[in-house]
N, CA, C and O of each residue as an XYZ file, in Angstrom:
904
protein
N      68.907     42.590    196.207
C      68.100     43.121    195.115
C      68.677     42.735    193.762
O      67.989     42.179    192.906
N      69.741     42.990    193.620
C      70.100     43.049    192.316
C      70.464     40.890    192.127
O      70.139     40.331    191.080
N      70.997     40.237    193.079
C      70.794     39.203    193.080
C      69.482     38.239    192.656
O      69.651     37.129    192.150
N      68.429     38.689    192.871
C      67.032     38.202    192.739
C      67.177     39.210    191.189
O      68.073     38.642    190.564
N      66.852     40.007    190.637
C      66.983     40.397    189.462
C      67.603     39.685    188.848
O      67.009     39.056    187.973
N      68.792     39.508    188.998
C      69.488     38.496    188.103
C      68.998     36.984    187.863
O      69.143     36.542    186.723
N      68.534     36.306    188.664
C      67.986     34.958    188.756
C      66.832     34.952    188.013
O      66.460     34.048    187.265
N      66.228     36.087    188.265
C      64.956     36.170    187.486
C      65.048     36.123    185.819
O      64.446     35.428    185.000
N      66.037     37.137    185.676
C      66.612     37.362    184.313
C      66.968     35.924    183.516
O      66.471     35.389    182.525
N      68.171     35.520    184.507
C      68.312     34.438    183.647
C      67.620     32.899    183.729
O      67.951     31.925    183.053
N      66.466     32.973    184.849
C      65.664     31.998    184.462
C      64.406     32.137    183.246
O      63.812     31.174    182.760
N      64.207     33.380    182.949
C      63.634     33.862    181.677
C      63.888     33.645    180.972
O      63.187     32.867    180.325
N      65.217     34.162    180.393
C      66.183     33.975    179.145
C      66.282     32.356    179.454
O      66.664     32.017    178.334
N      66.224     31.452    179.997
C      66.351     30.124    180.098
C      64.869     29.304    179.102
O      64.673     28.325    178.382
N      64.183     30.375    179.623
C      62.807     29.518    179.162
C      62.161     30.102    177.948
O      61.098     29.778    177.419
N      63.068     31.082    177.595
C      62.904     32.094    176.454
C      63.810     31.151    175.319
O      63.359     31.079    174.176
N      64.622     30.694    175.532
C      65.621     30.046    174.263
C      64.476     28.533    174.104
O      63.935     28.224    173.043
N      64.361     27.996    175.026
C      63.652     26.684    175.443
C      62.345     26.869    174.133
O      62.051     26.160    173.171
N      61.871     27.980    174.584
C      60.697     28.375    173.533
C      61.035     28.655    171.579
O      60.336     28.209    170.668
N      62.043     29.338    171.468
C      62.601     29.461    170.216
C      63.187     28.477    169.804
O      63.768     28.742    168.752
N      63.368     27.066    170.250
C      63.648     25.908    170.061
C      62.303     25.385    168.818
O      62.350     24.922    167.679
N      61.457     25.666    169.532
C      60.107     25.437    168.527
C      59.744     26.213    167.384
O      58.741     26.186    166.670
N      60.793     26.920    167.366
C      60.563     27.651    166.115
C      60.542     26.950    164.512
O      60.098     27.387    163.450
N      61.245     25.646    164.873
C      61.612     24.802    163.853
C      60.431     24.421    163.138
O      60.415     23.949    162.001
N      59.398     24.664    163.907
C      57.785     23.787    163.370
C      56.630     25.331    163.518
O      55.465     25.506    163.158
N      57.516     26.123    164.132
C      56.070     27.391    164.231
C      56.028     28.142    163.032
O      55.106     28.812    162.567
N      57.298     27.904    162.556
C      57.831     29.064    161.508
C      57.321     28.533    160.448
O      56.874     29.423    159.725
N      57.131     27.158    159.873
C      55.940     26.402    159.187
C      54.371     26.400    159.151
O      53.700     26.024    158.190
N      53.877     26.889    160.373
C      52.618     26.809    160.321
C      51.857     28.408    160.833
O      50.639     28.524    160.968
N      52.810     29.503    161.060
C      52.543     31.090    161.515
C      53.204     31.960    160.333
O      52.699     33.066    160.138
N      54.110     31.630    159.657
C      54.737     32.171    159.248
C      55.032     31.839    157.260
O      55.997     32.201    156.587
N      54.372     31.419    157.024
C      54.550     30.586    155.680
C      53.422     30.233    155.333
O      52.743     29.306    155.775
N      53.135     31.156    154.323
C      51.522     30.836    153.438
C      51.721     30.652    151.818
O      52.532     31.054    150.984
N      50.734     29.959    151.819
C      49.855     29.145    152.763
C      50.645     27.523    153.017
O      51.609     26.896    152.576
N      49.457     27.338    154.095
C      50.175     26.076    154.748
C      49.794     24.948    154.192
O      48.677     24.620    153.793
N      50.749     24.396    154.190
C      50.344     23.390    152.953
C      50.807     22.112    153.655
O      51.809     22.306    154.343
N      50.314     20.773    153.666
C      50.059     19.230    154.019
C      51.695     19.458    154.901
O      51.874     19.552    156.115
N      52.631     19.495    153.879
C      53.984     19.173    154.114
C      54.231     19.727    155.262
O      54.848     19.031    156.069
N      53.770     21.324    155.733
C      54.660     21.949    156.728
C      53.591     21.366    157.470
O      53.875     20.948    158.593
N      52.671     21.280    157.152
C      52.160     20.482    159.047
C      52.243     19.476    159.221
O      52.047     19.273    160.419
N      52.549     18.096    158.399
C      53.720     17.069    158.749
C      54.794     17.062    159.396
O      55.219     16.121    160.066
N      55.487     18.504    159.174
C      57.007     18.627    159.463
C      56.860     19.091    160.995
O      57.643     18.827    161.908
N      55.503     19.953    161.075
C      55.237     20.008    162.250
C      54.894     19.521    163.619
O      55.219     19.822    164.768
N      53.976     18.504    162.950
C      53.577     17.209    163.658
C      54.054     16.475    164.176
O      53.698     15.915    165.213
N      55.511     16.236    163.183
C      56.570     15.198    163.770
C      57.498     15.687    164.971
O      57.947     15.056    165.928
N      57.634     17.011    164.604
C      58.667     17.833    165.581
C      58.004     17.789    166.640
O      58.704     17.720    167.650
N      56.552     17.807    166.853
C      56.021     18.169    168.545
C      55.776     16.810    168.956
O      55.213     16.599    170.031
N      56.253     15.588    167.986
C      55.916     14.002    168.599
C      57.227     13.542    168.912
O      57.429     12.625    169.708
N      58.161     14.182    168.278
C      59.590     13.906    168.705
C      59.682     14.707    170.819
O      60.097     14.346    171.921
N      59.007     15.848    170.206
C      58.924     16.808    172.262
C      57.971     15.727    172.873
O      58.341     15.544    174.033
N      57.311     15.241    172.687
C      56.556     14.160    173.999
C      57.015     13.058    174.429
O      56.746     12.632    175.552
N      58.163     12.139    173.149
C      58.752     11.193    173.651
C      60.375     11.422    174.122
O      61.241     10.555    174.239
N      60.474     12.725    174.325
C      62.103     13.487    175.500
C      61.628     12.588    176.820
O      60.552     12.095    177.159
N      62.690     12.612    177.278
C      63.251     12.069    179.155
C      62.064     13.482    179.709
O      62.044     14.691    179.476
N      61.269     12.639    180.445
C      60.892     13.585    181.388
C      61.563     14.490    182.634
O      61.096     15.478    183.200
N      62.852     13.776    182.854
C      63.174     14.886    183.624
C      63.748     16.332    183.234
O      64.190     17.218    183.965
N      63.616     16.287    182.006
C      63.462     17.715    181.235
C      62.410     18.744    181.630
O      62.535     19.958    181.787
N      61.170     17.832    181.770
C      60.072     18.405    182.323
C      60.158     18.735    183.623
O      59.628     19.771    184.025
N      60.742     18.018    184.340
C      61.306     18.521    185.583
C      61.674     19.337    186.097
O      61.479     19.898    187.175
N      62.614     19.494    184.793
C      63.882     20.433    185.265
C      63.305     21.842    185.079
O      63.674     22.668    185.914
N      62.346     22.308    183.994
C      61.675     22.849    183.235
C      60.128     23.602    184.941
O      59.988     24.702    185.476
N      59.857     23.099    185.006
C      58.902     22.883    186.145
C      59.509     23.677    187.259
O      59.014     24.792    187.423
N      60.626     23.274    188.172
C      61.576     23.606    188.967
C      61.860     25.180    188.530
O      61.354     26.084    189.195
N      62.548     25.413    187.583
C      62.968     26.588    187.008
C      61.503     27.514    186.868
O      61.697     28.707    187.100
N      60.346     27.223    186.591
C      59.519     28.640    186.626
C      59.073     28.069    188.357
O      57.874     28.345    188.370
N      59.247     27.732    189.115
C      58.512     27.629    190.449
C      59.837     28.593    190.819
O      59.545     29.607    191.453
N      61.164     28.416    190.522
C      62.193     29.330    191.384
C      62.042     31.271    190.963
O      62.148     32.334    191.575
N      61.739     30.803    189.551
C      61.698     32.362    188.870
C      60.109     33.081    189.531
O      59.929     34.253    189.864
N      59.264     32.113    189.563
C      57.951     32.937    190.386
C      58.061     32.929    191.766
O      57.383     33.684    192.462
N      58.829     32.169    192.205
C      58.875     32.465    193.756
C      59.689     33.940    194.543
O      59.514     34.694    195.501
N      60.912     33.662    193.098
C      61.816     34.899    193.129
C      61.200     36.043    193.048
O      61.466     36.791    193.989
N      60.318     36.549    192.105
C      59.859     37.565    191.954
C      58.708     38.098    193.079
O      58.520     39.168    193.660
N      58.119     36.935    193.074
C      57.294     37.031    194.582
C      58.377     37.528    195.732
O      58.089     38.384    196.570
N      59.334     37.038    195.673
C      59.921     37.417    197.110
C      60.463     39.282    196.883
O      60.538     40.206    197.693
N      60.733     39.201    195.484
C      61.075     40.817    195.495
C      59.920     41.576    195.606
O      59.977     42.536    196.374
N      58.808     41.347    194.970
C      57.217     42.284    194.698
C      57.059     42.464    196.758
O      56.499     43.427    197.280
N      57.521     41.620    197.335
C      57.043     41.487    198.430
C      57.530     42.607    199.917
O      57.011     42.674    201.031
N      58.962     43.526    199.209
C      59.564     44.428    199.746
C      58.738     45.898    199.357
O      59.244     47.016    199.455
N      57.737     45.682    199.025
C      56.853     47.078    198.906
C      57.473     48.076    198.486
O      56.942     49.117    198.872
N      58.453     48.241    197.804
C      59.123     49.924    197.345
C      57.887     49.868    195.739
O      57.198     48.980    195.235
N      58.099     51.056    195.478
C      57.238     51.259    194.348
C      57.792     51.118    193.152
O      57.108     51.531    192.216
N      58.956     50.599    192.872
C      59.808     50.015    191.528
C      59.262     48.335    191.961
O      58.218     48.079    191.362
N      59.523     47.710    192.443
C      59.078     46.710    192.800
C      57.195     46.236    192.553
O      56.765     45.102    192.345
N      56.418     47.485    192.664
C      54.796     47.164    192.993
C      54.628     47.336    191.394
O      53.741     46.877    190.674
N      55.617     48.042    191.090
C      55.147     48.784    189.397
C      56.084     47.094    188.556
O      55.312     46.173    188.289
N      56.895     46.974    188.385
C      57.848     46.054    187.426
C      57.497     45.172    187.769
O      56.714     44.411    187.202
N      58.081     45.043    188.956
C      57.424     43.013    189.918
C      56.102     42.490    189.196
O      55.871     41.505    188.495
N      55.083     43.896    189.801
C      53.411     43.378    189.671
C      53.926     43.009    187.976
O      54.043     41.832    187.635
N      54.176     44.025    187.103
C      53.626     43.035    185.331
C      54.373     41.849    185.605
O      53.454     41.057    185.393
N      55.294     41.158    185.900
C      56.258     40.735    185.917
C      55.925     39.181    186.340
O      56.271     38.103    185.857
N      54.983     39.598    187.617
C      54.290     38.189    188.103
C      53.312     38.093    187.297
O      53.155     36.968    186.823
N      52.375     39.135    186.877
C      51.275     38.835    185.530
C      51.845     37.754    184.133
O      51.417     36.773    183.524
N      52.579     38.294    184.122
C      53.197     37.887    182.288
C      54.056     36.386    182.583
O      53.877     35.368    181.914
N      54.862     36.489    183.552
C      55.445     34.861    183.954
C      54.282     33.599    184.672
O      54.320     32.394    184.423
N      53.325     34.285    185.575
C      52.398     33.299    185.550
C      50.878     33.617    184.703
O      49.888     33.500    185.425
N      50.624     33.988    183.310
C      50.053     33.890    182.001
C      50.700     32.873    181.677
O      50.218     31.793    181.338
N      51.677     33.117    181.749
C      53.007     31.956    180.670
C      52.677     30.483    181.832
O      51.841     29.645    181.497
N      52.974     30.433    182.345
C      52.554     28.699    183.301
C      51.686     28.346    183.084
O      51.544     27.249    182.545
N      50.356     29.409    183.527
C      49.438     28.562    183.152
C      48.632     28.190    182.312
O      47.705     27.381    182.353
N      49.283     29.220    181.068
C      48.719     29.087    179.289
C      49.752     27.635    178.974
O      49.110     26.843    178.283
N      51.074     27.144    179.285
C      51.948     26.074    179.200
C      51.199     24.432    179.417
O      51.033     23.415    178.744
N      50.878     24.956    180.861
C      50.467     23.290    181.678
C      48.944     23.488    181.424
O      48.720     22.290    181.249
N      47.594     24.128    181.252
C      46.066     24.220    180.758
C      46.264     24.013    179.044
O      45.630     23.075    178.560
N      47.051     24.783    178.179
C      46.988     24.791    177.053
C      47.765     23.655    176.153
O      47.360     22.627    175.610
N      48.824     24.169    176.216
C      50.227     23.248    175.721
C      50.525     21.704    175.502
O      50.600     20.915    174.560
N      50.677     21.702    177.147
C      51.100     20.490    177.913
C      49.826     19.351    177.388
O      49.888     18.437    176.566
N      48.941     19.728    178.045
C      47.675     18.605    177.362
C      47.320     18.299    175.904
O      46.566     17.395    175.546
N      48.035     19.268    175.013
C      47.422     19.639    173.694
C      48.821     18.599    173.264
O      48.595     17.833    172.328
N      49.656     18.559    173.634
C      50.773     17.976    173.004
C      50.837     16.418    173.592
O      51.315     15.607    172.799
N      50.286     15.749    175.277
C      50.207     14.693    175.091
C      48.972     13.818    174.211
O      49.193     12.866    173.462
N      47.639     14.415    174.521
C      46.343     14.138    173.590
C      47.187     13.904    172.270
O      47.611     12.796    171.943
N      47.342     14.825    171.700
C      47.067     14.812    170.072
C      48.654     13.907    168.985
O      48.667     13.128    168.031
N      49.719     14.563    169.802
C      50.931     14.440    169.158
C      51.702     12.781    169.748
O      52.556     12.086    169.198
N      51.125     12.629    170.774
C      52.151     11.291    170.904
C      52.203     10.267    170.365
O      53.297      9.749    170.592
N      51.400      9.491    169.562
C      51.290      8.876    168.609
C      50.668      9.315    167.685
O      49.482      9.622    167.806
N      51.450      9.463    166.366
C      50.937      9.923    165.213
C      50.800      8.662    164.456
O      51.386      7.621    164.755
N      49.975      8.814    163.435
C      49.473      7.968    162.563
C      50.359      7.742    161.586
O      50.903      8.801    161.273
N      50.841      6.597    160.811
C      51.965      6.483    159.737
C      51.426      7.682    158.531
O      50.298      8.151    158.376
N      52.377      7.885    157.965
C      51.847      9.074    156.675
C      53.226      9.125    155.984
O      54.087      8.268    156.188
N      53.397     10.232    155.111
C      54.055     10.684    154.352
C      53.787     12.336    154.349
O      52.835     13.005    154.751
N      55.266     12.751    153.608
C      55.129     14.152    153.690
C      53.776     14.799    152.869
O      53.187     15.862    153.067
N      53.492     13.571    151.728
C      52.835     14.658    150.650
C      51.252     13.853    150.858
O      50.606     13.600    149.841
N      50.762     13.527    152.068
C      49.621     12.582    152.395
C      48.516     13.701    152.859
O      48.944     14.630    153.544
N      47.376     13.677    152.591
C      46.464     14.641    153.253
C      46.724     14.975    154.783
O      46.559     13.884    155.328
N      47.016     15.824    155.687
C      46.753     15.862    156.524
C      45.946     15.896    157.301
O      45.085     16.707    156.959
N      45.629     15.207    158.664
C      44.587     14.964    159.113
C      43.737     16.624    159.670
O      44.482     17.594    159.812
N      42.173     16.806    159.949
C      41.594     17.451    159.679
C      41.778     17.585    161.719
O      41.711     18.704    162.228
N      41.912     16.810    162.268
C      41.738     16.871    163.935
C      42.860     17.318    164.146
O      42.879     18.209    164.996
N      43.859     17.037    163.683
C      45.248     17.544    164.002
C      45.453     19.162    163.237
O      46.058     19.985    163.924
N      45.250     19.348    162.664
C      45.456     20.397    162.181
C      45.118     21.815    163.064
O      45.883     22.779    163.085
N      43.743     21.745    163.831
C      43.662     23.275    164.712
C      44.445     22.740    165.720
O      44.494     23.538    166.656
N      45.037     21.800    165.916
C      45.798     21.521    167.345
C      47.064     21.879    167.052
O      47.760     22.019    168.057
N      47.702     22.111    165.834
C      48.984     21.769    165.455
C      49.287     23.650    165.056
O      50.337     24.183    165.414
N      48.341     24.327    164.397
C      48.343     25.830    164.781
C      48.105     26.503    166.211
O      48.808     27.425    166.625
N      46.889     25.867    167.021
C      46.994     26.332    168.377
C      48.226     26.063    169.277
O      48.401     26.703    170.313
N      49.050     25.127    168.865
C      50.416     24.776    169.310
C      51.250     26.234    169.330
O      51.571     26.984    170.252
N      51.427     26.274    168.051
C      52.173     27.443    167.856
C      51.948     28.997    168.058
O      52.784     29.890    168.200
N      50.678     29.046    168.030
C      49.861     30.122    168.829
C      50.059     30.518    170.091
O      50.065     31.719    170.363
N      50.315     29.220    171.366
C      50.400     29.455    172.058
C      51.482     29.280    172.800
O      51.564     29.413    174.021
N      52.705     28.837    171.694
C      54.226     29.366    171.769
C      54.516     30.370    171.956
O      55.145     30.838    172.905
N      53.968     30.993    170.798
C      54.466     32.412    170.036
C      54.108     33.827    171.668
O      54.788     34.784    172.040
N      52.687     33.229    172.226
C      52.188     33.927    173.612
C      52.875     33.891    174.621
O      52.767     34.596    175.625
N      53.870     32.783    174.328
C      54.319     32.332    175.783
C      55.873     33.575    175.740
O      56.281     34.364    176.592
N      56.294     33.294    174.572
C      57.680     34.283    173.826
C      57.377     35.338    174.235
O      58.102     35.691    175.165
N      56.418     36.215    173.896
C      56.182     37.654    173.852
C      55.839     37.745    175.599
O      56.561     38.500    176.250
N      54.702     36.946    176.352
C      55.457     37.126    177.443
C      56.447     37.657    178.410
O      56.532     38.730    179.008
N      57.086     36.707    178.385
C      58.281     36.319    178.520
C      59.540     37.484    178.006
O      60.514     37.844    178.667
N      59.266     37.783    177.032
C      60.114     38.710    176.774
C      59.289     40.499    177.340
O      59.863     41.579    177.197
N      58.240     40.359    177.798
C      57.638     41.685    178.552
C      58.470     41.294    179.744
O      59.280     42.122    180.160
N      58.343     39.916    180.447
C      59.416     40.258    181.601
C      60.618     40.668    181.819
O      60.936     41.358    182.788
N      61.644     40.142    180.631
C      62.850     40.941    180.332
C      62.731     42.166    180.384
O      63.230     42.822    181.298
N      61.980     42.740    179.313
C      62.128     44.359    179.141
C      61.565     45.180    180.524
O      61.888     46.356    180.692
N      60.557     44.350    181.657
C      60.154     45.391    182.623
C      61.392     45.116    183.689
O      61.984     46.110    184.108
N      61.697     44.156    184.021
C      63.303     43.718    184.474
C      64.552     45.255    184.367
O      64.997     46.147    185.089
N      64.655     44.739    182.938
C      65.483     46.261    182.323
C      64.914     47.493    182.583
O      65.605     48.497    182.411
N      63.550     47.608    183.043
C      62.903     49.063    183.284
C      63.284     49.451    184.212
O      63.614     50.616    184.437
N      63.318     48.385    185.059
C      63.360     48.434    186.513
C      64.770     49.048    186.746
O      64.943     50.140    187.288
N      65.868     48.152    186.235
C      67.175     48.594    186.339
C      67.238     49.446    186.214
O      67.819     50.104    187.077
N      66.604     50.214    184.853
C      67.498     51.942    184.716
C      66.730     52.731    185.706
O      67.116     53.864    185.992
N      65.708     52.237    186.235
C      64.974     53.184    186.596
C      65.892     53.742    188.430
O      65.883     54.816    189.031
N      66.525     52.453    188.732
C      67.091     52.203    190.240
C      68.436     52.670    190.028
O      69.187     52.824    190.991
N      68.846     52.935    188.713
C      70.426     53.514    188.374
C      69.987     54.742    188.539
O      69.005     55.394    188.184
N      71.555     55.013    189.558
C      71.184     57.024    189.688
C      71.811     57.736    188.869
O      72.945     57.669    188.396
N      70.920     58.464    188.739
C      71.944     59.931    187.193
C      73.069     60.325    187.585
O      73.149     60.274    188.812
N      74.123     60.756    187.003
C      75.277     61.542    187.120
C      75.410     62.723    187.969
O      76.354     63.120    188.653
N      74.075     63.256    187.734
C      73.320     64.970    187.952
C      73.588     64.848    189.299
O      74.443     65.452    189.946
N      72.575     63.794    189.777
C      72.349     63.675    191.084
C      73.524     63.367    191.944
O      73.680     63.798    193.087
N      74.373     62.549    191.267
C      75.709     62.330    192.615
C      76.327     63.677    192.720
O      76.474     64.286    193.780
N      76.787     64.228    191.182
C      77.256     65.827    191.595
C      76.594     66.981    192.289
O      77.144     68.080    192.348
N      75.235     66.702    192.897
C      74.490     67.409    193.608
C      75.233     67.829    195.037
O      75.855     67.052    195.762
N      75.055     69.004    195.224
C      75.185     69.211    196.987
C      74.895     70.281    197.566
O      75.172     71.480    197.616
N      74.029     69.220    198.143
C      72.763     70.534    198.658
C      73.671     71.358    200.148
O      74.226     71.021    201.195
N      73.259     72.925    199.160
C      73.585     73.659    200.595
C      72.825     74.581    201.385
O      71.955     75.185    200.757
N      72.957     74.896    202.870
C      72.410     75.147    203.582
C      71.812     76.879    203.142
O      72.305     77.460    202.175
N      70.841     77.455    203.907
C      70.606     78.639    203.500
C      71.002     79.553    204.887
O      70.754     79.158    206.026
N      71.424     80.380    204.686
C      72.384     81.439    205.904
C      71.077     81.375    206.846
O      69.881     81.301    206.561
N      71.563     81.415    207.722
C      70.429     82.126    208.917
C      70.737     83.561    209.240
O      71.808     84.153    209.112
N      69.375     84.079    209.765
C      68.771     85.060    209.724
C      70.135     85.941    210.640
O      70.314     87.066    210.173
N      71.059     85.595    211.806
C      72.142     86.274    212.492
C      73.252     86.593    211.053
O      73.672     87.728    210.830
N      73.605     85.405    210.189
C      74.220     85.808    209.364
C      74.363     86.554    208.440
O      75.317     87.180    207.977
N      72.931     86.401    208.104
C      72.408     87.329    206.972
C      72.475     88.615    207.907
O      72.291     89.446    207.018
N      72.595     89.303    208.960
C      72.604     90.749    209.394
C      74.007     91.177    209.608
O      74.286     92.356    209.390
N      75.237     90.067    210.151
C      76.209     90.650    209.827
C      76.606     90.657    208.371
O      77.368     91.480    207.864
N      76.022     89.674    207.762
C      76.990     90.177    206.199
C      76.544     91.407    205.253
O      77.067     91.816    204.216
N      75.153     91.963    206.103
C      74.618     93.109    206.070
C      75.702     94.285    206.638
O      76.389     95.153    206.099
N      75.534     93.954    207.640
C      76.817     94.968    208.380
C      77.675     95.377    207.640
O      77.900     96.425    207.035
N      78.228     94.225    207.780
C      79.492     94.374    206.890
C      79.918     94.894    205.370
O      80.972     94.964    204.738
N      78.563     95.210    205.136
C      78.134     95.921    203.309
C      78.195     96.898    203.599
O      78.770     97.653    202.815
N      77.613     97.508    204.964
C      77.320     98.941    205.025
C      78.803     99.418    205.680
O      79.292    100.362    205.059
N      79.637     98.918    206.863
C      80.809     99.265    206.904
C      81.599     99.461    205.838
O      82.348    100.438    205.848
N      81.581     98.477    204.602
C      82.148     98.866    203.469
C      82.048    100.142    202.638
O      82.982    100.730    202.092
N      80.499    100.534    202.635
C      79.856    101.254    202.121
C      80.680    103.084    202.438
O      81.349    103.892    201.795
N      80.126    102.972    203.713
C      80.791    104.088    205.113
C      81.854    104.001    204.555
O      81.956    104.656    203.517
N      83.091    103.150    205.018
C      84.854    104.049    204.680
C      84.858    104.528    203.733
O      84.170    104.276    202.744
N      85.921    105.579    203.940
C      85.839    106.768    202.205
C      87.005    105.987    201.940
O      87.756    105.333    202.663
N      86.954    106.264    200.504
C      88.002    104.939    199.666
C      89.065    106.041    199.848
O      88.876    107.018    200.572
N      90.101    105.840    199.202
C      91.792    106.125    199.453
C      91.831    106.510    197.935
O      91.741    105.666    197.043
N      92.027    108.368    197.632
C      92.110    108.572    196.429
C      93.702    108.540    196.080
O      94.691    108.385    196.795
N      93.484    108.818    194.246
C      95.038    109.097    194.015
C      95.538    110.237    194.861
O      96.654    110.083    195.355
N      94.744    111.613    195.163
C      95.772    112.682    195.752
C      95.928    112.269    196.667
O      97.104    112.591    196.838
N      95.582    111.607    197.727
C      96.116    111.199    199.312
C      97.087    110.584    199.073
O      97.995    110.655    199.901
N      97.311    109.612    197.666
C      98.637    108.762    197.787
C      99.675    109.496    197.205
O     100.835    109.086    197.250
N      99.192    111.114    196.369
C     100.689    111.565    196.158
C     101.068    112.168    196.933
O     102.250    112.088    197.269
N      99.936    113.264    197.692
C     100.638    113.800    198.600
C     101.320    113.270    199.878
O     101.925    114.001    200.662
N     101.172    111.912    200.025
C     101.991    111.244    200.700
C     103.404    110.999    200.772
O     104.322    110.875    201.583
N     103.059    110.983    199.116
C     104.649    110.414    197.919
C     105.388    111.890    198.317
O     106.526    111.860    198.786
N     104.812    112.956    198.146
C     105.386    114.354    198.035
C     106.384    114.748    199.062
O     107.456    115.347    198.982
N     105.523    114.086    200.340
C     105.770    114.135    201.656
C     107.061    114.045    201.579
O     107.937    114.908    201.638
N     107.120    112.247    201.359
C     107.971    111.856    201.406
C     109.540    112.184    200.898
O     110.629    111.937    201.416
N     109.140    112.883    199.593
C     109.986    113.602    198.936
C     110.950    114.463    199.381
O     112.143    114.546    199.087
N     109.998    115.340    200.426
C     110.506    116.635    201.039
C     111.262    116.434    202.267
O     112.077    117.273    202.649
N     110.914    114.846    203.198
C     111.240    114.516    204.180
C     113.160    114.466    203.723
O     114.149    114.798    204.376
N     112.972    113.773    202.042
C     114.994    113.545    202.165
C     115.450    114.982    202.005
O     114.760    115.984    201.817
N     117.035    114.837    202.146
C     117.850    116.026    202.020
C     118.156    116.366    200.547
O     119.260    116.842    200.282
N     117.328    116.170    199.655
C     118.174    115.849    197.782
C     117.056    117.231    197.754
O     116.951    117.613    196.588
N     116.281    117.995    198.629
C     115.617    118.653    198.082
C     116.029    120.290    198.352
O     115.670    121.177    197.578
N     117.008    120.595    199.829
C     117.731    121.617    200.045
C     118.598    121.977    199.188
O     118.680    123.204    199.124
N     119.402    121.329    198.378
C     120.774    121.964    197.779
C     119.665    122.578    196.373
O     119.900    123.774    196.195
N     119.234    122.368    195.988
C     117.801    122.832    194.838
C     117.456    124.630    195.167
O     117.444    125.633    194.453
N     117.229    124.390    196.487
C     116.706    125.621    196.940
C     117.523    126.889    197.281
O     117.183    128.061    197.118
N     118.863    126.317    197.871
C     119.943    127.307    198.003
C     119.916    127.884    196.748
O     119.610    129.035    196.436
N     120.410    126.595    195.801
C     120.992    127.921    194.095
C     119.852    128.466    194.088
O     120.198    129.647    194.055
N     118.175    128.484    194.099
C     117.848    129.138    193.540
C     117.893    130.739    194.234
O     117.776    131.758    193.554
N     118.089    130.722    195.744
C     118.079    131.893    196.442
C     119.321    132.360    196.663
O     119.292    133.255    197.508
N     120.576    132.089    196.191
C     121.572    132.576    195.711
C     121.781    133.336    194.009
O     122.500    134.281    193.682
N     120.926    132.561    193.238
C     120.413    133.573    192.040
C     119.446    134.531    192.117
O     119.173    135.213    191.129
């Protein structure tokens, strides 16, 4: 359990940094108004520089969400109800993210970005490139938030499977049965019954005792000689 959690985790956080990589060109065209020729140049170039990378990046990239969805599949698949509840968003939000990547992304970035047209920073930007070059980042920014719902239901999951303190110091105990419960009855009322042991029983004991030594005759002579 906690093995497959972890893999999951950090193939997330893998594809979670992968994504904030693009921040270099989103943060230009989501975040900075208004947008002006330059930042979607700066943008343009950055997502034509990502199409001509070594494909086995893409590979590698590919591999890593087939292990992280298979993983989670294999945990959703042990039926406990932390699992049906976290797992289920978990497979929602990681495969949103695939297939908003390879339908949206992936095609939008070989079409439009792999050869760009010569220009300059301060050149009109083109009018076709432009909703492609915000839907880019649009559907970055979807893939992030994602992605980061799987982290946080991940972490739900954890605290939720950590046991309280309360509970280990718990210990459950038995309730008397019905034979016990009549002698410890008994035994109230025997208590009840003996007559307790007052102070005069214990002096006149003491008194007793008194009279039993000889220190108490020579007392009595003088007085019946006076």
């Amino acid at each position: 359990m906690g093995a497959r959690a972890g893999i999951v985790v950090c193939i997330t956080s893998f594809l979670l940094g992968a994504l904030f990589t693009h921040w270099i060109a989103d943060s230009l065209t989501l975040w900075k108004s208004p947008v002006t020729d330059e930042h979607l140049w700066t943008a343009a170039s950055y997502y034509s520089i990502v199409t001509k990378g070594p494909r086995e990046i893409l590979y590698l990239l590919f591999a890593l969400v087939i292990l992280g969805g298979s993983t989670i599949l294999w945990s959703f698949g042990d039926g406990q109800a932390g699992n049906l509840m976290f797992d289920g968003g978990s497979i929602f939000l990681f495969g949103m993210t695939a297939v908003m990547y390879v339908y949206a992304v992936l095609p939008n970035l070989l079409t439009h970005f792999e050869n760009l047209p010569p220009h300059g920073l301060k050149d009109p930007f083109p009018r076709t490139l432009r909703q492609s070059t915000l839907d880019l980042a649009s559907n970055n920014l979807i893939c992030s938030v994602a992605l980061t719902g799987v982290l946080a239901l991940q972490a739900g999951r954890f605290w939720a499977e950590t046991p309280d303190s309360d509970d280990e110091e718990f210990v459950l105990v038995e309730a008397p049965s019905a034979e016990e419960q009549q002698q410890q009855q008994q035994q109230r009322q025997q208590e009840k019954s003996s007559p307790p042991i007052s102070a005069a029983n214990t002096s006149s004991t003491a008194l007793k005792d008194c009279l039993s030594d000889g220190k108490v005759k020579p007392l009595l002579q003088q007085r019946v000689q006076t």
